[in-house]
Every structure is written in C-alpha cells, then in structure tokens.
PASEBA-1860 file (N, C-alpha, C; in nm, 3 decimals):
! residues 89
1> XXXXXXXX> 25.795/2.046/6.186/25.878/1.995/6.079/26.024/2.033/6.101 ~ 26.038/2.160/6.159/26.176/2.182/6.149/26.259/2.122/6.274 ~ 26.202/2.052/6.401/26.232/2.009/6.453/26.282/1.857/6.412 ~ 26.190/1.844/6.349/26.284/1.698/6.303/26.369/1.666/6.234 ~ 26.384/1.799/6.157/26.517/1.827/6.063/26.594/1.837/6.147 ~ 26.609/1.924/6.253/26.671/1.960/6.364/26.781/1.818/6.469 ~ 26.660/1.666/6.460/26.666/1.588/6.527/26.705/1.495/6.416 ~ 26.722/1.487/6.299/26.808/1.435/6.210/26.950/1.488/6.200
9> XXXXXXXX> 26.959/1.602/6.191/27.110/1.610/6.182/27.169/1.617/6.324 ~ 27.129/1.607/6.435/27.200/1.553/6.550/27.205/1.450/6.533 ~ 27.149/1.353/6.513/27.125/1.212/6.481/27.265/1.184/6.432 ~ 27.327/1.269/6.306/27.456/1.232/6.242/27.571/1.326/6.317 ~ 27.540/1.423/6.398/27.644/1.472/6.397/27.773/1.422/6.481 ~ 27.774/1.313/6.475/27.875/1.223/6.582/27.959/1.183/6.499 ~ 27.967/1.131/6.361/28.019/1.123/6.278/28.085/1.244/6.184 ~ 28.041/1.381/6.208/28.069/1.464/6.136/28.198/1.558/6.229
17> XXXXXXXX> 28.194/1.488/6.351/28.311/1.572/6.431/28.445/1.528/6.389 ~ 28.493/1.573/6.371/28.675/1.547/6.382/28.748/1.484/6.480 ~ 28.683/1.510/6.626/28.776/1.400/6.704/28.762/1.253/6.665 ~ 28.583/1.254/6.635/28.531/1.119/6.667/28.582/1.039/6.537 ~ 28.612/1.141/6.424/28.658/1.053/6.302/28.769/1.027/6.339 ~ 28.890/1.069/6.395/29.010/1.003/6.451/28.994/0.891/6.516 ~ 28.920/0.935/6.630/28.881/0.788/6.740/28.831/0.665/6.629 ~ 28.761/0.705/6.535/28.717/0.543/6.441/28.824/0.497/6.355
25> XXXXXXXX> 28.892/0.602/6.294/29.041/0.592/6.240/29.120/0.481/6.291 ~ 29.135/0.543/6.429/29.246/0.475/6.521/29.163/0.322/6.547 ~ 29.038/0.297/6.568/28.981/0.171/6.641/29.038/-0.005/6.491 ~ 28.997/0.164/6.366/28.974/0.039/6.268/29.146/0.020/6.250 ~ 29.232/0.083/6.290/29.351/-0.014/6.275/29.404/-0.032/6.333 ~ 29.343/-0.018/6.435/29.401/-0.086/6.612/29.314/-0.259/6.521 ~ 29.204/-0.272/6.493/29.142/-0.402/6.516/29.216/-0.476/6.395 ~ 29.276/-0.379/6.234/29.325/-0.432/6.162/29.480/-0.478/6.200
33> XXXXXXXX> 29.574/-0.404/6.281/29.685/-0.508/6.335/29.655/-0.555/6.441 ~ 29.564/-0.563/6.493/29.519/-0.720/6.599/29.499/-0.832/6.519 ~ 29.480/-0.787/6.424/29.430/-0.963/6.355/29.513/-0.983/6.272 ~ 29.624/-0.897/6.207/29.772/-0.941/6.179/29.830/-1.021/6.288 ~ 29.871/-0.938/6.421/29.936/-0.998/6.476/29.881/-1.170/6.580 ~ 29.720/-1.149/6.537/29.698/-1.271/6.636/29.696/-1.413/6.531 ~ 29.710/-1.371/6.401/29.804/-1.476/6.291/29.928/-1.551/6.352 ~ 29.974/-1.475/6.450/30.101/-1.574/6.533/30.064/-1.665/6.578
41> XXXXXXXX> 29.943/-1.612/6.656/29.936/-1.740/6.767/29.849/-1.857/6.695 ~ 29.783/-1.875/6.583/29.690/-1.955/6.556/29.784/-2.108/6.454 ~ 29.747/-2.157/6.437/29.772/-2.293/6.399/29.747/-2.309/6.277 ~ 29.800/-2.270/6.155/29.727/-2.230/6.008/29.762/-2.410/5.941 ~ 29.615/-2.433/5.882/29.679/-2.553/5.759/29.634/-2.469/5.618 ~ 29.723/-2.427/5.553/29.717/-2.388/5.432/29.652/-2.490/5.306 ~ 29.523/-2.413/5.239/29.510/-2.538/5.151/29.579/-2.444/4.984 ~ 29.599/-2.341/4.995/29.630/-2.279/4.876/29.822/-2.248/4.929
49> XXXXXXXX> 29.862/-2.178/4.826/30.034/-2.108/4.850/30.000/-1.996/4.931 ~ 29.888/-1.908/4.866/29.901/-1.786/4.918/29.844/-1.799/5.081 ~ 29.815/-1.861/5.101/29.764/-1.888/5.236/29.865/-1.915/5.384 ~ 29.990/-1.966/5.341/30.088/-1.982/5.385/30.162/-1.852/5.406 ~ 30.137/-1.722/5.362/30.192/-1.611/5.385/30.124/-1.544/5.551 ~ 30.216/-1.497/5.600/30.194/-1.437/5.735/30.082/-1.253/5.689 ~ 30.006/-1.283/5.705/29.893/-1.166/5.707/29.787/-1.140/5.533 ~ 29.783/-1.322/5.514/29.744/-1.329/5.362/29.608/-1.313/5.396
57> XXXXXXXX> 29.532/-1.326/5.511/29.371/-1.364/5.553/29.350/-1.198/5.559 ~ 29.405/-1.108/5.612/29.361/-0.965/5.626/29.395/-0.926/5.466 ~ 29.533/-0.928/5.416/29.513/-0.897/5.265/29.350/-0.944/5.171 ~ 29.369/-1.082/5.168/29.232/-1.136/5.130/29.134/-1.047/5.146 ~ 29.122/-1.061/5.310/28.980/-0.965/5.315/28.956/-0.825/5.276 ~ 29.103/-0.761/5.282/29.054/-0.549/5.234/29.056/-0.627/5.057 ~ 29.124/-0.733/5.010/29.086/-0.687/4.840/28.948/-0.707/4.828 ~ 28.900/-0.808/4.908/28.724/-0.858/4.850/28.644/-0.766/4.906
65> XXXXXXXX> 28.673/-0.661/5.050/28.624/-0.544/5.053/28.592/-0.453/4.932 ~ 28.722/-0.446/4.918/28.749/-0.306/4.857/28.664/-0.351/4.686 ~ 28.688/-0.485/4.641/28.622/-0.507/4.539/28.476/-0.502/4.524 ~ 28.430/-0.515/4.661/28.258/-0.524/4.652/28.235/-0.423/4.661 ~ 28.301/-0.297/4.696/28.287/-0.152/4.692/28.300/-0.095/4.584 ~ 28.356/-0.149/4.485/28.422/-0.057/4.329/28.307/-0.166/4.286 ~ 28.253/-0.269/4.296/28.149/-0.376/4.213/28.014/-0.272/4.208 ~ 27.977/-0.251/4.380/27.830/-0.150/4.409/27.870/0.015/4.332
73> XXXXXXXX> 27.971/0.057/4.333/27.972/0.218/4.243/27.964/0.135/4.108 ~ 27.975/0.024/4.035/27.967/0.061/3.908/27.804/-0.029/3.934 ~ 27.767/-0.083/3.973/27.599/-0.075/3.966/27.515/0.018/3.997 ~ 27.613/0.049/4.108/27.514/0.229/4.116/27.500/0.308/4.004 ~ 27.548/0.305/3.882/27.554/0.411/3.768/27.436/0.348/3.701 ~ 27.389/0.186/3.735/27.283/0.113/3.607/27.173/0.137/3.704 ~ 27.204/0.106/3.816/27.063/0.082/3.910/26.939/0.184/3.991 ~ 27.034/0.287/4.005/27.047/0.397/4.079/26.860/0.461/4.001
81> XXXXXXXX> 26.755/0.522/4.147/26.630/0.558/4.022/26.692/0.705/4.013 ~ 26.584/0.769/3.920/26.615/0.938/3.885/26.620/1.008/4.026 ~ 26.662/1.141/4.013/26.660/1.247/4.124/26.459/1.292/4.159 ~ 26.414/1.282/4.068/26.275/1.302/4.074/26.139/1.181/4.069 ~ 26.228/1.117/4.089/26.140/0.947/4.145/26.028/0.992/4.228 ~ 25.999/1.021/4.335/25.884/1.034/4.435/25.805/1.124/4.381 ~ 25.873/1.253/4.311/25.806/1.366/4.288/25.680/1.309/4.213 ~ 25.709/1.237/4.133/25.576/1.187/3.989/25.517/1.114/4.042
89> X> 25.398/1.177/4.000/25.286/1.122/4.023/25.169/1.032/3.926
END
C-alpha cells in the first residue's frame, strides 16, 4: 500500500517543482503572444465591431475561459457530494 502512495505522488511531482512551473508559465505565454501576433498575418472578415480589433479572438477566448471557470466554482458549491460519501454504507 505504501508503495503506491509512494508511486502517486511521483506521479505529480513534476508539477509541484518550481522550475517546471516556470517552464509552463513561460510556454503558456510564449503560445498566448503567438497567437496575438499571428493575427497579422491572417485575413480577418469581421462579422461583429469587436471583431475588427487587433487581438479581440485571444481577449474573447481568456473571458469565456475565465467565465467557465468562475461558472464550475459556483456549481461546485450546489453539486459537489459530502466529505463522507464513500464512507456510508
């Protein structure tokens, strides 16, 4: 048993280092101004106003992120089972 406890938290500990959280830091906004800047090269037909703005498609996408993230914490407070779910029998 304690080996697999053992072989679970190696499992995460790649994520729990400090370099490696930099290195994902750096990837996710290395990839978020790549796709600002490759807005230059593309050929936009705007069907809305806001669409016509230079980096409106990455705005777009972190608000509907960030909204489906604040949407799941407030269902998590209705949905979420008890701390002692499995225990009962």
């Amino acid at each position: 048993m304690n080996a697999k406890k053992e072989h679970r938290k190696r499992e995460w500990d790649w994520f729990d280092k400090p370099k490696n959280r930099h290195l994902l830091r750096i990837l996710l906004w290395s990839a978020c101004g790549i796709s600002v800047v490759l807005e230059f090269f593309v050929d936009r037909h705007p069907h809305f106003q806001i669409d016509s703005f230079h980096g409106s498609f990455a705005l777009i996408g972190f608000v509907s992120c960030a909204a489906f993230i604040l949407i799941a914490k407030f269902l998590g407070i209705f949905l979420k089972a008890p701390e002692d779910y499995y225990d009962d029998e």
